[in-house]
C-alpha positions, -999 to +999 in steps of 0.1 A: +086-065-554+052-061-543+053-075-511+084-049-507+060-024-516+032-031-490+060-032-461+072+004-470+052+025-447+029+053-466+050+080-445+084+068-453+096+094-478+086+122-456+112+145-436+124+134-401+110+164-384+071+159-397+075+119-387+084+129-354+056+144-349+032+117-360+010+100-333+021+062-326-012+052-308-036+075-328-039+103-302-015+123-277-004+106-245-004+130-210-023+169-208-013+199-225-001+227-207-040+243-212-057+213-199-038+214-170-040+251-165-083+241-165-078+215-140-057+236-118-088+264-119-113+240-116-099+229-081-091+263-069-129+274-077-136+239-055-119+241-026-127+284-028-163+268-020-154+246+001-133+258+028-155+285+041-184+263+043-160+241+065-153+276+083-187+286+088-194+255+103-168+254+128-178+289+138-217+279+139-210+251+162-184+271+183-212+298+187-240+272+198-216+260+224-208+294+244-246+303+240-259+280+261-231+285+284-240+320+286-273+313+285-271+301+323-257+330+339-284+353+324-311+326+334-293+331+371-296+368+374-333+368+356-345+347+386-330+368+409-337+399+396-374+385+394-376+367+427-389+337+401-379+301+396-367+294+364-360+263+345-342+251+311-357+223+298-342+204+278-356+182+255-341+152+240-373+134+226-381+100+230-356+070+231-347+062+195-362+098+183-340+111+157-353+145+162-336+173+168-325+182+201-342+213+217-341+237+243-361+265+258-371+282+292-398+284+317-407+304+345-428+297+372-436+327+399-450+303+429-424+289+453-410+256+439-392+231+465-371+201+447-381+166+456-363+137+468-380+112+448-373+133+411-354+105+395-384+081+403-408+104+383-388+111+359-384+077+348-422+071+354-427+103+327-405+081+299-425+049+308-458+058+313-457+093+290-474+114+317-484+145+310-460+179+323-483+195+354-510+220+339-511+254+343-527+265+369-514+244+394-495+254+431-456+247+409-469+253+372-440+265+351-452+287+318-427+288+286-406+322+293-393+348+262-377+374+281-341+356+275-349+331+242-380+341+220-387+300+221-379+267+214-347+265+201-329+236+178-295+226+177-275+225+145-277+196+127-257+164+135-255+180+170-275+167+201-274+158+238-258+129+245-264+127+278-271+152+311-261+144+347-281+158+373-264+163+413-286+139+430-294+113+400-277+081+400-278+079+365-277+100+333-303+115+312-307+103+279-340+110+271-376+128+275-377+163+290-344+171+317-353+201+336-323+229+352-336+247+381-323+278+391-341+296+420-345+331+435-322+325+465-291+329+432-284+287+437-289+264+407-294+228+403-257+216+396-258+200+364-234+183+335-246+182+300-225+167+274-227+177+236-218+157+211-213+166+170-198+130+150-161+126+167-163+158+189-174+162+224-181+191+254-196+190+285-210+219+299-203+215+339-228+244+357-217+259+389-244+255+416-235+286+438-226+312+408-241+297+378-213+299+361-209+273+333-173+257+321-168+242+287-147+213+285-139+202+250-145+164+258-165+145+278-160+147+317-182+134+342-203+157+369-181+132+395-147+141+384-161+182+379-169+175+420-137+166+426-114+192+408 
């Protein structure tokens, strides 16, 4: 009789409805209706944050893009207007620099004739680290702030891959690249190529009108000659 007892559960003489009701594992399984409502909120709030960050970005990037596209037609029509020779200079830093990527403009009022040996000193300026020319001297260029107030950094995670000059055998990818453009309205024919994680552009610039196109991938100043 008393083992009988201790296998009747404690519950037993209560109403159908009540042990229904009663927990098997100690606690509720799955969320109620509240809890999920919370959730719910918690990931609208999130992705309310979110997405226009993702926005702003894409619009900040888009916007860096087109300025410096725009950037060389005004640089074309200052030198004109100006009877100067102006340069963007473009600075990528040293090899293996993880600085930021920088650009900025100089002016230099003297006449200034491109050389055929360029490539040769530019690659002697990443070896030997000489010095840029000093002011003062017959082609000295100054920093200009009639078109950008100064140096000016790329958003983060973007930089210069790589800048193809008409004339160089091969690409830029470090050190100072200088972009002539002269009184005469002509401008040193150029390709720079942009790149932000899994996204690419190359700027191609037009050597007769200064005109810049964007491509929204990498093509090379070859394959922009022969469109």
């Amino acid at each position: 009789m008393e083992l009988a007892k201790t296998l009747v559960p404690k519950n037993y003489n209560q109403p159908m409805n009540k042990l229904s009701h009663t927990p098997i594992f100690g606690k509720n399984d799955g969320f109620t209706l509240m809890e999920i409502m919370i959730v719910v909120a918690i990931l609208a709030a999130l992705a309310a944050m979110v997405i226009p960050r993702i926005g702003n970005r894409n619009n900040e990037i888009k916007s860096e893009v087109r300025q410096l596209a725009t950037l060389t037609r005004q640089v074309r029509s200052s030198a004109k207007l100006q009877n100067a020779t102006f340069r963007l200079v473009l600075d990528l830093g040293e090899p293996g620099s993880e600085n930021k990527h920088q650009y900025w403009l100089e002016k230099s009022t003297n006449e200034f004739l491109l050389t055929e040996n360029r490539e040769e000193n530019y690659i002697k300026s990443l070896e030997d680290k000489e010095e840029e020319e000093e002011v003062g001297t017959p082609q000295a260029f100054q920093q200009d702030k009639s078109i950008l107030r100064g140096p000016h950094e790329l958003p983060s995670g973007m930089f210069i891959e790589s800048v193809e000059l008409s004339g160089f055998e091969k690409d830029l990818r470090a050190g100072k690249i200088f972009i002539h453009f002269f009184p005469s309205g002509r401008v040193e024919e150029a390709a720079i190529h942009l790149k932000l994680e899994e996204n690419q552009w190359t700027l191609a610039i037009h050597p007769l009108t200064g005109k810049t196109d964007i491509a929204s991938q990498y093509v090379s100043l070859k394959d922009i000659k022969n469109q």
